[in-house]
C-alpha positions in Angstrom: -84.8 -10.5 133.1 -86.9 -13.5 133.7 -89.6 -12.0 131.1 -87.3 -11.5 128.7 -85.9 -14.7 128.8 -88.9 -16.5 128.2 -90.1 -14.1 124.9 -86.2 -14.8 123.5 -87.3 -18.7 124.2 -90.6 -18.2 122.7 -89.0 -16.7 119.8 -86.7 -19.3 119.0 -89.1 -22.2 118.9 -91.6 -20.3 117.2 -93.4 -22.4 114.3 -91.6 -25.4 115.3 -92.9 -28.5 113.5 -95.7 -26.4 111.2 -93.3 -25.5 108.1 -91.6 -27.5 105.9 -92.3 -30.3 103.1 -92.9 -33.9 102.8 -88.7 -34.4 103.5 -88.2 -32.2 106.4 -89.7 -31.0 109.3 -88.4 -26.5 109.3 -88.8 -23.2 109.3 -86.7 -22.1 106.3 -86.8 -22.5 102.4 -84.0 -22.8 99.9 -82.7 -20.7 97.2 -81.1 -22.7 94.6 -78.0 -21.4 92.9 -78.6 -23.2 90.0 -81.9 -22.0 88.4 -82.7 -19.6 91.0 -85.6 -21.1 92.3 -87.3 -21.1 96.1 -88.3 -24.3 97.1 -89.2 -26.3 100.4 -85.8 -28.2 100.4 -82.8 -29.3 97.6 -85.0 -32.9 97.4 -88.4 -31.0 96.6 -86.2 -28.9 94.2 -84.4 -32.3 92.5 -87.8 -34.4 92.3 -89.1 -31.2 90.5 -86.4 -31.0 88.1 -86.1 -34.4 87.5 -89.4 -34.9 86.7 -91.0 -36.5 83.5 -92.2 -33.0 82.8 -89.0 -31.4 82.4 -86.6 -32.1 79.0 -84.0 -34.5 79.9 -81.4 -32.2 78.4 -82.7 -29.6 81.4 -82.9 -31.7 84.2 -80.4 -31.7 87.2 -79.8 -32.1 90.6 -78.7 -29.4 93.3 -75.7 -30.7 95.0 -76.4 -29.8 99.0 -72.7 -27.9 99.4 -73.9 -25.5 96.7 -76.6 -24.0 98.6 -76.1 -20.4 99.6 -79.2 -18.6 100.7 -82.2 -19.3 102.6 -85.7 -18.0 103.6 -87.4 -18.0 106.3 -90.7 -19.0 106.6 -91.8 -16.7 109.1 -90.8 -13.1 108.2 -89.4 -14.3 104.7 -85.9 -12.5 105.0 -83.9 -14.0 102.7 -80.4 -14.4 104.3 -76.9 -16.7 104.3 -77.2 -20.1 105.5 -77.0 -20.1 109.3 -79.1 -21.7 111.5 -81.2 -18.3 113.8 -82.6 -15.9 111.0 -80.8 -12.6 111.0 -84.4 -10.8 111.2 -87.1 -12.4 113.6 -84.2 -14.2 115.7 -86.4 -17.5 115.4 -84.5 -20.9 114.7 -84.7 -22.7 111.2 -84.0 -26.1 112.2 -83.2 -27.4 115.7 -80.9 -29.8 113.8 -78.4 -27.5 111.5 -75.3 -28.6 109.7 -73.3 -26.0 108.4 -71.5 -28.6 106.5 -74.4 -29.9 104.3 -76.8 -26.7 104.9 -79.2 -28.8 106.1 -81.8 -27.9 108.8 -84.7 -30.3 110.7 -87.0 -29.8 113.3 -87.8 -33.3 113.5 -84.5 -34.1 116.1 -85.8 -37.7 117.1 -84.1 -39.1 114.4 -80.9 -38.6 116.0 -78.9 -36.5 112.9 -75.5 -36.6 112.6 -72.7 -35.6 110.2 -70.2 -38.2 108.9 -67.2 -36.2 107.9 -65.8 -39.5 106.1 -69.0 -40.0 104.2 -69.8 -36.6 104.0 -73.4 -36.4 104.7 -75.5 -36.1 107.7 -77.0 -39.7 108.4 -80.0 -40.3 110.8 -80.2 -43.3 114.1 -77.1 -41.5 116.2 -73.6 -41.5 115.9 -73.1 -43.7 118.9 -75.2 -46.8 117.1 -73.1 -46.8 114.1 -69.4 -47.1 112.3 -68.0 -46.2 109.1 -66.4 -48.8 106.8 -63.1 -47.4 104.9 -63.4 -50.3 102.3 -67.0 -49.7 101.6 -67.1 -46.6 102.3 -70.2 -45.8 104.4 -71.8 -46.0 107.5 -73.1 -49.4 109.1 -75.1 -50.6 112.5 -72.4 -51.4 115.1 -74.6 -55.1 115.0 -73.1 -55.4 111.7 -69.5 -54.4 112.8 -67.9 -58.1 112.6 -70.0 -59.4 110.1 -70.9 -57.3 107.2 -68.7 -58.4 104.2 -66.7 -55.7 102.3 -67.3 -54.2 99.2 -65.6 -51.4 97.6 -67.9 -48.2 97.8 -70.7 -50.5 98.2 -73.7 -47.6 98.4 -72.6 -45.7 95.9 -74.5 -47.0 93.1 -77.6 -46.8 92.1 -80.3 -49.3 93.3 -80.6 -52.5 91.2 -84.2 -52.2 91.0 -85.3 -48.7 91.0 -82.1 -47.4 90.0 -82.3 -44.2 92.3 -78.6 -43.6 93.7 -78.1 -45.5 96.7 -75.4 -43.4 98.8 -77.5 -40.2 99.8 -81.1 -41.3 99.7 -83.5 -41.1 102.5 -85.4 -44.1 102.0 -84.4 -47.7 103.9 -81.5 -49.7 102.5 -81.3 -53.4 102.8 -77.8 -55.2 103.3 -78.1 -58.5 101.4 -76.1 -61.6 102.8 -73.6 -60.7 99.8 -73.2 -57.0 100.9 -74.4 -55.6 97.7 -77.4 -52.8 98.7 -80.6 -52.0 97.6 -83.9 -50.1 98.9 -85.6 -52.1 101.4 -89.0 -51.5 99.6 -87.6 -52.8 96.0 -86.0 -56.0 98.2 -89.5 -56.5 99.2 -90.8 -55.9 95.7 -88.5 -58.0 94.4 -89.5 -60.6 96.9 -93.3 -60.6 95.6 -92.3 -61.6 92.5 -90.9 -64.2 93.6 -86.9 -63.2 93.2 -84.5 -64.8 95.5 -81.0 -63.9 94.6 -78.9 -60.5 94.5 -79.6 -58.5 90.6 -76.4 -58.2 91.3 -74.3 -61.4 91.6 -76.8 -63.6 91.9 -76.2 -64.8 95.3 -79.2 -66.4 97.3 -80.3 -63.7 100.0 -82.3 -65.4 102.2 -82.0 -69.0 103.8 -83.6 -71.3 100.6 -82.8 -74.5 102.2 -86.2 -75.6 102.6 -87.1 -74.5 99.3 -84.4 -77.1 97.8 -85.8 -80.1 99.7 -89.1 -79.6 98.3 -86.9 -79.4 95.0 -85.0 -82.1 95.5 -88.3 -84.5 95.8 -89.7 -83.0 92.9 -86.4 -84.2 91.0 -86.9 -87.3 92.7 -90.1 -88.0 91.6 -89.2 -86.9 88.0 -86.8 -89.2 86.4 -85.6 -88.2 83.3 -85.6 -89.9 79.8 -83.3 -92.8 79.5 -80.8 -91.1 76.9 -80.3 -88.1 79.3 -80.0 -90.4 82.5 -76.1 -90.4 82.2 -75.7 -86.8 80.8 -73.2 -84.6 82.4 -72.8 -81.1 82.9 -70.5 -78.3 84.3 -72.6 -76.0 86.4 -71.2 -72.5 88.5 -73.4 -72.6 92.1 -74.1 -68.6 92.6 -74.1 -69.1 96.7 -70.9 -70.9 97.1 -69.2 -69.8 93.8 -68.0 -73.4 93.2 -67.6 -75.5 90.0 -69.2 -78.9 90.1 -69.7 -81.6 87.1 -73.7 -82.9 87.9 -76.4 -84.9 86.3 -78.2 -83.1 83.9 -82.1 -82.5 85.2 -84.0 -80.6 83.5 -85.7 -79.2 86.8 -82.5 -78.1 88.6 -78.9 -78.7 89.2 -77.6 -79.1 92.2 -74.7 -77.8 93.6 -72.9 -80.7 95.4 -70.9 -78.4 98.1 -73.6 -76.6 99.5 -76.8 -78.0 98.2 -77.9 -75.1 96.6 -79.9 -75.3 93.3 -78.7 -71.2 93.0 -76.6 -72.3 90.2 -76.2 -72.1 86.8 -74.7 -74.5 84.1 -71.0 -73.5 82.3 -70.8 -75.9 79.8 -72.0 -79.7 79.1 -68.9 -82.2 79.4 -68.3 -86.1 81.1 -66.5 -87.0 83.2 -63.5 -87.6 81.0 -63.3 -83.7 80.6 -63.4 -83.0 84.2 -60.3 -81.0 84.3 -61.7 -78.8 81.0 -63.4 -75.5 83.3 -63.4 -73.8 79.8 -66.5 -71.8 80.0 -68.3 -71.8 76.8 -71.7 -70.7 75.4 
């Protein structure tokens, strides 16, 4: 009985961690409904078929519910999605979700399926909450402080422009909640870029980057005739109007200090009702 045991265990976790692709760790391939193609997993099939190679008339993606048959990598019996193949008796994926046909051998990263989102996300269901309003999952560190926005994953990243929602590369929360990979925030930080692509909002603290500003405007007074010249400026961190001295280095946002900003329209301060935006 013992013995018997032991080969059914040895059968199971046979080949564990030797198959699979550069996505997943398993011991199974995909067929995919759409062309009718093996492949590794539906991301090895999408990168192929997306791929500068292929006519953009031709190329598409395999959604993950769609996927109907596997293979398994040992004894290559083709077979309905389930997790233990029908043939050898060994296990595809020590992780398996019947809900997005998904299988992974590689359990430290703590799977789990998010019925609201409708994926299986990574780091443990215990360390993390869904937002209705923005309609994903977040760290339970960010549970009182993240700020809303509608569906704010599902879009595609402001930089690379790969969709957002179901990718399996890092995303970084920016102060303004917008999201983007954490790679093309860091990108985007070597050249020098400061604010959101998206609303412009400063996303890290720039407050000692505007002291070194404001002595440079100090030290660099401007031509008498624009000395008094006015202007209307919108500051992108505290979304406030402000009428300012003109300087041709930087306007400064009088309500939070920020020189995030951006001018509206030119004016004095005898139009300082007029927030008439104009070009």
């Amino acid at each position: 009985m013992d013995g018997s045991l032991n080969e059914q265990i040895t059968t199971v976790d046979m080949g564990s961690g030797n198959y699979g692709c550069l996505h997943y760790r398993r011991r199974c391939k995909i067929r995919a409904p759409c062309c009718d193609e093996i492949f590794d997993c539906r991301h090895c099939h999408n990168d192929s078929k997306n791929s500068l190679k292929v006519e953009p008339s031709r190329r598409h993606d395999i959604p993950r519910n769609d996927i109907k048959r596997v293979i398994c990598s040992l004894c290559n019996t083709e077979q309905d999605v389930q997790q233990t193949c029908i043939r050898c008796g060994v296990c595809m994926g020590k992780y398996f979700c019947s809900k997005c046909n998904l299988f992974d051998d590689d359990v430290s990263k703590n799977q789990y399926h998010c019925d609201k989102c409708g994926i299986c996300r990574t780091g443990g269901e215990e360390n993390f909450f869904h937002c209705d309003t923005c309609g994903c999952c977040y760290s339970n560190f960010m549970r009182e402080s993240h700020i809303c926005i509608e569906k704010a994953m599902h879009h595609n990243c402001p930089i690379c422009f790969e969709y957002i929602f179901d990718t399996t590369r890092n995303i970084s929360i920016l102060p303004c909640g917008h999201t983007m990979h954490q790679e093309c925030a860091l990108l985007m930080e070597g050249h020098s870029k400061y604010s959101c692509p998206l609303c412009s909002r400063s996303v890290c603290d720039m407050s000692l980057a505007w002291e070194n500003l404001d002595q440079e405007v100090a030290s660099t007074p401007m031509p008498e005739m624009y000395q008094n010249k006015m202007v209307w400026i919108l500051c992108n961190d505290c979304l406030e109007t402000s009428e300012v001295n003109f300087h041709v280095l930087g306007l400064k946002c009088p309500t939070c200090k920020s020189y995030n900003t951006r001018k509206i329209r030119g004016g004095t301060r005898s139009c300082a009702n007029n927030t008439e935006t104009v070009s």
